[in-house]
C-alpha positions in Angstrom: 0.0 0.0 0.0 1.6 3.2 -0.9 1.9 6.8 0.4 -1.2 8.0 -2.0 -4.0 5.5 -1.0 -3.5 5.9 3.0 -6.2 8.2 4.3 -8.8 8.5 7.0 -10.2 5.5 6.2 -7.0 3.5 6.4 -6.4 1.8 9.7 -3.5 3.1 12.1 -1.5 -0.1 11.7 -1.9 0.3 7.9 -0.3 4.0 8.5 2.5 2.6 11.2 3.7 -0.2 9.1 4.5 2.4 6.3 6.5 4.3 8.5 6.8 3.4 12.2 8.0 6.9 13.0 4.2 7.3 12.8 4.0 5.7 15.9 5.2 8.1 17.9 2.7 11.1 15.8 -0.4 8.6 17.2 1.7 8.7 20.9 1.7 12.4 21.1 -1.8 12.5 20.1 -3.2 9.9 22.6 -4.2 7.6 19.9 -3.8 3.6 20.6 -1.0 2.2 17.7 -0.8 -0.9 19.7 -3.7 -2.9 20.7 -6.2 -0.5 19.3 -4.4 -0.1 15.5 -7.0 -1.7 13.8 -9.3 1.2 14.1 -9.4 3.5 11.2 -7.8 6.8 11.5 -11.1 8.4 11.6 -12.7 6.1 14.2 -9.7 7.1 16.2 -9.9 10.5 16.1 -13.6 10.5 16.7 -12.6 8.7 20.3 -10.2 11.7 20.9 -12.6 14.7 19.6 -9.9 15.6 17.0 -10.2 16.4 13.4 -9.1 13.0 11.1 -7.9 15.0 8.6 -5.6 17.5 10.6 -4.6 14.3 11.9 -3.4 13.4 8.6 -1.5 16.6 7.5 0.2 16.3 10.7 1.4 12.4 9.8 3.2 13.8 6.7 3.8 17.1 7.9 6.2 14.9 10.3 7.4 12.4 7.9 8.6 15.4 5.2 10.7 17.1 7.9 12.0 13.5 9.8 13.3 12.4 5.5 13.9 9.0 5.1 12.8 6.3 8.2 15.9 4.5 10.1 14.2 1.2 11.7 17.4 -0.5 11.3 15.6 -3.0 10.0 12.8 -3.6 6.8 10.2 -5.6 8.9 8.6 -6.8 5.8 11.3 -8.3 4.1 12.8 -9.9 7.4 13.4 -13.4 8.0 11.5 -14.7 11.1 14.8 -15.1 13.0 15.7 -11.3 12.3 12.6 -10.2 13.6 13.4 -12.2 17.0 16.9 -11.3 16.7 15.6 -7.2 16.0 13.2 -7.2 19.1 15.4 -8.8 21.6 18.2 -6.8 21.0 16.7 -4.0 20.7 13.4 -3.5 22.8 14.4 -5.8 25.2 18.0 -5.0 26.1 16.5 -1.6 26.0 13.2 -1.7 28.5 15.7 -4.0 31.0 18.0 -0.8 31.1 15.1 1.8 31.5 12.7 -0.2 34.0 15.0 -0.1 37.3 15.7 3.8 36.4 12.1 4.6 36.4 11.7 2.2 39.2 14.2 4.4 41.3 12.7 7.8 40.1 9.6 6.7 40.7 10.3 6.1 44.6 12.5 9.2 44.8 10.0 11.1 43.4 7.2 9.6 45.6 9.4 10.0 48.8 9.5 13.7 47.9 5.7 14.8 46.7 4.2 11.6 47.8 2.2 13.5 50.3 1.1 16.1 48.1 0.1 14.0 45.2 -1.5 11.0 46.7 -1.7 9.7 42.8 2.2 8.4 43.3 1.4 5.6 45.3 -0.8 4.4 42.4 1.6 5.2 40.2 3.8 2.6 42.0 1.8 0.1 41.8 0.9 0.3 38.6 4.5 0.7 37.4 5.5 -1.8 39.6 3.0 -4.6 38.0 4.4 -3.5 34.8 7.9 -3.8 35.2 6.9 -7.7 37.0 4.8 -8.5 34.1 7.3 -7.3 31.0 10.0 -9.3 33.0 8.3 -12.1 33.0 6.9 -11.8 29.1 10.8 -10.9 27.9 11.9 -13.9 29.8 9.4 -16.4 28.0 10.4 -14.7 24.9 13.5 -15.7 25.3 13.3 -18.5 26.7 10.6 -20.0 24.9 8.8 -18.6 22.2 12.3 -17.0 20.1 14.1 -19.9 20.1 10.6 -21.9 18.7 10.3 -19.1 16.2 14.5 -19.6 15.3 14.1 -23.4 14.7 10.6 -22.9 12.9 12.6 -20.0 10.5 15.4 -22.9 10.3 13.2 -25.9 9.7 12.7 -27.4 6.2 11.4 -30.8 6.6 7.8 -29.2 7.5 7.8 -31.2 11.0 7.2 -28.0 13.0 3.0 -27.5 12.8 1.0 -24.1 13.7 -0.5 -25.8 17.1 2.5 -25.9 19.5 3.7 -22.6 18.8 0.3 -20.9 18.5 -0.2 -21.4 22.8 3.0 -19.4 23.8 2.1 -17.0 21.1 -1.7 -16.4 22.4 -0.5 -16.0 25.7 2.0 -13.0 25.1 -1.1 -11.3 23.3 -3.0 -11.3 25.8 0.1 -10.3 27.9 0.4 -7.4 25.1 -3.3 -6.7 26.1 -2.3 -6.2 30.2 0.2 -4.4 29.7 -1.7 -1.8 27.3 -3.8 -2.0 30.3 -1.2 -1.0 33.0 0.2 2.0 29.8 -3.2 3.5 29.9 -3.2 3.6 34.0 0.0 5.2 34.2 -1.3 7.7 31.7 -4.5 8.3 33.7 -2.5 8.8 37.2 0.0 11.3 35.3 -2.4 13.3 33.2 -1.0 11.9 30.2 2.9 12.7 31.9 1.8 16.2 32.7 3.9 17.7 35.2 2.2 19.4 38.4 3.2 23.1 39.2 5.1 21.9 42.4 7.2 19.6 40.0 10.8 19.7 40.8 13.4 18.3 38.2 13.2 14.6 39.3 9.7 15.0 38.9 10.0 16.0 35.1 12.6 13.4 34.2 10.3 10.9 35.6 7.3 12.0 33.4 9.9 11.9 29.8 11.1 8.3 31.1 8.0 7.3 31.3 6.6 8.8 27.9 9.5 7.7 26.4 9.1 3.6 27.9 5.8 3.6 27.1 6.8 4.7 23.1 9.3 2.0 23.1 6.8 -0.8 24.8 4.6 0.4 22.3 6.7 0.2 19.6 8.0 -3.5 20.7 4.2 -4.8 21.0 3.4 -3.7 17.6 6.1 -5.2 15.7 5.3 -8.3 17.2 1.5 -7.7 17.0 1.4 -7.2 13.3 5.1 -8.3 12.0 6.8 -11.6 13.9 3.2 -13.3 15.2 1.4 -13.4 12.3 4.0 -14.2 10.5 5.2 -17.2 12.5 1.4 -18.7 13.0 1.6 -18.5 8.5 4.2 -20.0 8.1 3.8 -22.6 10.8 0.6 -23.4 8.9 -2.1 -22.5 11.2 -2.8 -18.9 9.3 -4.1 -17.1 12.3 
Protein backbone atom coordinates (compact mmCIF):
# COMPACT_ATOMS: atom_id res chain seq x y z
CA UNK A 1 0.00 0.00 0.00
CA UNK A 2 1.56 3.20 -0.93
CA UNK A 3 1.91 6.77 0.43
CA UNK A 4 -1.22 8.00 -2.02
CA UNK A 5 -4.02 5.49 -0.98
CA UNK A 6 -3.50 5.92 3.03
CA UNK A 7 -6.21 8.22 4.28
CA UNK A 8 -8.84 8.51 7.03
CA UNK A 9 -10.20 5.47 6.19
CA UNK A 10 -6.97 3.52 6.42
CA UNK A 11 -6.36 1.80 9.72
CA UNK A 12 -3.54 3.11 12.09
CA UNK A 13 -1.50 -0.12 11.71
CA UNK A 14 -1.93 0.33 7.91
CA UNK A 15 -0.28 3.98 8.49
CA UNK A 16 2.49 2.58 11.22
CA UNK A 17 3.72 -0.19 9.14
CA UNK A 18 4.47 2.41 6.30
CA UNK A 19 6.47 4.35 8.51
CA UNK A 20 6.76 3.38 12.21
CA UNK A 21 7.97 6.92 13.00
CA UNK A 22 4.17 7.29 12.81
CA UNK A 23 3.99 5.71 15.93
CA UNK A 24 5.24 8.14 17.88
CA UNK A 25 2.75 11.13 15.81
CA UNK A 26 -0.36 8.59 17.20
CA UNK A 27 1.75 8.66 20.91
CA UNK A 28 1.73 12.43 21.10
CA UNK A 29 -1.77 12.53 20.13
CA UNK A 30 -3.21 9.92 22.55
CA UNK A 31 -4.19 7.61 19.85
CA UNK A 32 -3.85 3.62 20.57
CA UNK A 33 -0.98 2.17 17.66
CA UNK A 34 -0.76 -0.93 19.66
CA UNK A 35 -3.72 -2.87 20.73
CA UNK A 36 -6.15 -0.50 19.32
CA UNK A 37 -4.44 -0.12 15.48
CA UNK A 38 -7.01 -1.73 13.79
CA UNK A 39 -9.35 1.20 14.10
CA UNK A 40 -9.38 3.51 11.22
CA UNK A 41 -7.80 6.76 11.51
CA UNK A 42 -11.10 8.41 11.58
CA UNK A 43 -12.66 6.09 14.18
CA UNK A 44 -9.70 7.07 16.16
CA UNK A 45 -9.94 10.52 16.07
CA UNK A 46 -13.59 10.53 16.72
CA UNK A 47 -12.62 8.65 20.30
CA UNK A 48 -10.23 11.69 20.86
CA UNK A 49 -12.60 14.66 19.59
CA UNK A 50 -9.90 15.63 16.99
CA UNK A 51 -10.21 16.43 13.36
CA UNK A 52 -9.07 13.01 11.10
CA UNK A 53 -7.86 15.04 8.56
CA UNK A 54 -5.58 17.51 10.61
CA UNK A 55 -4.56 14.27 11.89
CA UNK A 56 -3.44 13.41 8.59
CA UNK A 57 -1.45 16.60 7.53
CA UNK A 58 0.21 16.33 10.73
CA UNK A 59 1.44 12.44 9.82
CA UNK A 60 3.25 13.78 6.74
CA UNK A 61 3.80 17.13 7.87
CA UNK A 62 6.25 14.88 10.27
CA UNK A 63 7.44 12.37 7.91
CA UNK A 64 8.65 15.40 5.22
CA UNK A 65 10.68 17.12 7.93
CA UNK A 66 11.97 13.47 9.80
CA UNK A 67 13.29 12.43 5.52
CA UNK A 68 13.90 8.99 5.07
CA UNK A 69 12.84 6.30 8.23
CA UNK A 70 15.85 4.48 10.07
CA UNK A 71 14.23 1.24 11.66
CA UNK A 72 17.41 -0.49 11.32
CA UNK A 73 15.59 -3.02 10.02
CA UNK A 74 12.77 -3.57 6.79
CA UNK A 75 10.17 -5.61 8.88
CA UNK A 76 8.59 -6.77 5.76
CA UNK A 77 11.30 -8.29 4.13
CA UNK A 78 12.79 -9.89 7.36
CA UNK A 79 13.39 -13.38 7.97
CA UNK A 80 11.50 -14.74 11.09
CA UNK A 81 14.77 -15.10 13.04
CA UNK A 82 15.68 -11.34 12.32
CA UNK A 83 12.64 -10.21 13.64
CA UNK A 84 13.40 -12.17 16.95
CA UNK A 85 16.88 -11.28 16.69
CA UNK A 86 15.55 -7.21 15.96
CA UNK A 87 13.25 -7.22 19.14
CA UNK A 88 15.38 -8.76 21.55
CA UNK A 89 18.19 -6.80 20.97
CA UNK A 90 16.69 -3.97 20.74
CA UNK A 91 13.44 -3.52 22.77
CA UNK A 92 14.43 -5.78 25.24
CA UNK A 93 17.98 -4.96 26.05
CA UNK A 94 16.50 -1.56 26.01
CA UNK A 95 13.21 -1.72 28.50
CA UNK A 96 15.72 -4.00 30.98
CA UNK A 97 17.97 -0.84 31.09
CA UNK A 98 15.12 1.79 31.52
CA UNK A 99 12.70 -0.16 34.04
CA UNK A 100 15.02 -0.13 37.27
CA UNK A 101 15.71 3.84 36.40
CA UNK A 102 12.06 4.59 36.36
CA UNK A 103 11.74 2.23 39.21
CA UNK A 104 14.24 4.43 41.33
CA UNK A 105 12.68 7.79 40.06
CA UNK A 106 9.56 6.70 40.74
CA UNK A 107 10.29 6.10 44.56
CA UNK A 108 12.53 9.24 44.77
CA UNK A 109 10.00 11.14 43.42
CA UNK A 110 7.16 9.58 45.60
CA UNK A 111 9.39 9.98 48.78
CA UNK A 112 9.50 13.69 47.87
CA UNK A 113 5.69 14.77 46.68
CA UNK A 114 4.23 11.57 47.84
CA UNK A 115 2.23 13.47 50.25
CA UNK A 116 1.15 16.10 48.13
CA UNK A 117 0.14 13.96 45.21
CA UNK A 118 -1.45 10.97 46.75
CA UNK A 119 -1.66 9.65 42.83
CA UNK A 120 2.22 8.38 43.34
CA UNK A 121 1.42 5.61 45.33
CA UNK A 122 -0.79 4.42 42.40
CA UNK A 123 1.62 5.25 40.21
CA UNK A 124 3.84 2.62 42.00
CA UNK A 125 1.79 0.05 41.83
CA UNK A 126 0.94 0.28 38.64
CA UNK A 127 4.48 0.69 37.39
CA UNK A 128 5.46 -1.80 39.56
CA UNK A 129 3.03 -4.64 37.97
CA UNK A 130 4.39 -3.46 34.76
CA UNK A 131 7.86 -3.80 35.24
CA UNK A 132 6.88 -7.67 36.98
CA UNK A 133 4.78 -8.50 34.09
CA UNK A 134 7.34 -7.25 31.00
CA UNK A 135 10.01 -9.34 33.00
CA UNK A 136 8.32 -12.07 33.04
CA UNK A 137 6.94 -11.83 29.10
CA UNK A 138 10.84 -10.88 27.91
CA UNK A 139 11.93 -13.94 29.76
CA UNK A 140 9.38 -16.36 28.04
CA UNK A 141 10.44 -14.70 24.94
CA UNK A 142 13.53 -15.68 25.30
CA UNK A 143 13.31 -18.53 26.71
CA UNK A 144 10.58 -20.05 24.94
CA UNK A 145 8.84 -18.59 22.17
CA UNK A 146 12.28 -16.96 20.05
CA UNK A 147 14.08 -19.88 20.12
CA UNK A 148 10.63 -21.93 18.67
CA UNK A 149 10.34 -19.10 16.17
CA UNK A 150 14.50 -19.60 15.29
CA UNK A 151 14.06 -23.36 14.66
CA UNK A 152 10.57 -22.93 12.90
CA UNK A 153 12.62 -20.03 10.48
CA UNK A 154 15.44 -22.90 10.26
CA UNK A 155 13.20 -25.92 9.70
CA UNK A 156 12.70 -27.37 6.18
CA UNK A 157 11.43 -30.77 6.60
CA UNK A 158 7.80 -29.18 7.54
CA UNK A 159 7.77 -31.22 10.97
CA UNK A 160 7.24 -27.97 13.04
CA UNK A 161 3.02 -27.51 12.81
CA UNK A 162 1.01 -24.09 13.65
CA UNK A 163 -0.46 -25.77 17.11
CA UNK A 164 2.52 -25.91 19.46
CA UNK A 165 3.74 -22.59 18.79
CA UNK A 166 0.33 -20.93 18.48
CA UNK A 167 -0.18 -21.38 22.82
CA UNK A 168 3.05 -19.38 23.80
CA UNK A 169 2.15 -17.01 21.07
CA UNK A 170 -1.66 -16.37 22.44
CA UNK A 171 -0.51 -15.99 25.69
CA UNK A 172 2.05 -13.01 25.13
CA UNK A 173 -1.06 -11.30 23.35
CA UNK A 174 -3.01 -11.25 25.82
CA UNK A 175 0.10 -10.30 27.94
CA UNK A 176 0.41 -7.39 25.09
CA UNK A 177 -3.32 -6.66 26.10
CA UNK A 178 -2.33 -6.24 30.24
CA UNK A 179 0.19 -4.38 29.69
CA UNK A 180 -1.74 -1.83 27.25
CA UNK A 181 -3.83 -1.98 30.27
CA UNK A 182 -1.21 -1.01 32.96
CA UNK A 183 0.19 2.03 29.79
CA UNK A 184 -3.17 3.53 29.90
CA UNK A 185 -3.22 3.62 33.96
CA UNK A 186 0.00 5.24 34.24
CA UNK A 187 -1.31 7.70 31.70
CA UNK A 188 -4.51 8.33 33.74
CA UNK A 189 -2.48 8.79 37.19
CA UNK A 190 0.00 11.35 35.33
CA UNK A 191 -2.37 13.27 33.23
CA UNK A 192 -1.04 11.93 30.19
CA UNK A 193 2.91 12.70 31.89
CA UNK A 194 1.80 16.22 32.75
CA UNK A 195 3.90 17.69 35.22
CA UNK A 196 2.21 19.43 38.42
CA UNK A 197 3.19 23.11 39.20
CA UNK A 198 5.09 21.92 42.37
CA UNK A 199 7.18 19.60 40.01
CA UNK A 200 10.80 19.68 40.84
CA UNK A 201 13.44 18.35 38.20
CA UNK A 202 13.20 14.63 39.35
CA UNK A 203 9.71 15.04 38.85
CA UNK A 204 10.01 15.99 35.14
CA UNK A 205 12.61 13.40 34.20
CA UNK A 206 10.28 10.95 35.56
CA UNK A 207 7.30 12.01 33.41
CA UNK A 208 9.92 11.94 29.84
CA UNK A 209 11.12 8.29 31.06
CA UNK A 210 7.97 7.27 31.28
CA UNK A 211 6.57 8.84 27.90
CA UNK A 212 9.53 7.66 26.38
CA UNK A 213 9.14 3.58 27.88
CA UNK A 214 5.82 3.60 27.11
CA UNK A 215 6.84 4.72 23.08
CA UNK A 216 9.35 2.01 23.10
CA UNK A 217 6.78 -0.81 24.75
CA UNK A 218 4.57 0.35 22.28
CA UNK A 219 6.73 0.22 19.60
CA UNK A 220 8.03 -3.49 20.68
CA UNK A 221 4.21 -4.76 20.99
CA UNK A 222 3.39 -3.71 17.57
CA UNK A 223 6.15 -5.17 15.73
CA UNK A 224 5.31 -8.30 17.23
CA UNK A 225 1.51 -7.67 17.05
CA UNK A 226 1.43 -7.20 13.34
CA UNK A 227 5.12 -8.29 12.02
CA UNK A 228 6.78 -11.57 13.85
CA UNK A 229 3.24 -13.29 15.23
CA UNK A 230 1.35 -13.35 12.31
CA UNK A 231 4.02 -14.21 10.51
CA UNK A 232 5.16 -17.19 12.46
CA UNK A 233 1.44 -18.67 13.00
CA UNK A 234 1.63 -18.48 8.54
CA UNK A 235 4.19 -20.00 8.14
CA UNK A 236 3.84 -22.64 10.83
CA UNK A 237 0.58 -23.44 8.93
CA UNK A 238 -2.13 -22.48 11.19
CA UNK A 239 -2.80 -18.93 9.33
CA UNK A 240 -4.13 -17.07 12.33
Amino acid sequence: MSAKTLDIHSTINDFIKEDMRRAAVFERLGIDGCCGGQKTLAEACAGKGLDPRNVLGQIYEDQSAQGTPETGIDLRDATLTELADHVEQTHHVHEKQVMPRLTDLIEKVMGRHGNAHQELKELKTAFDALRSDMEQHMMKEEKILFPMIRKLDADISGEFHCGPISSPIRVMLMEHDRADGLLREIRRLTANHTAPGDACRSYHAMLEELQAFEADLRLHMHKENEYLFPRTLAEAGGGQ
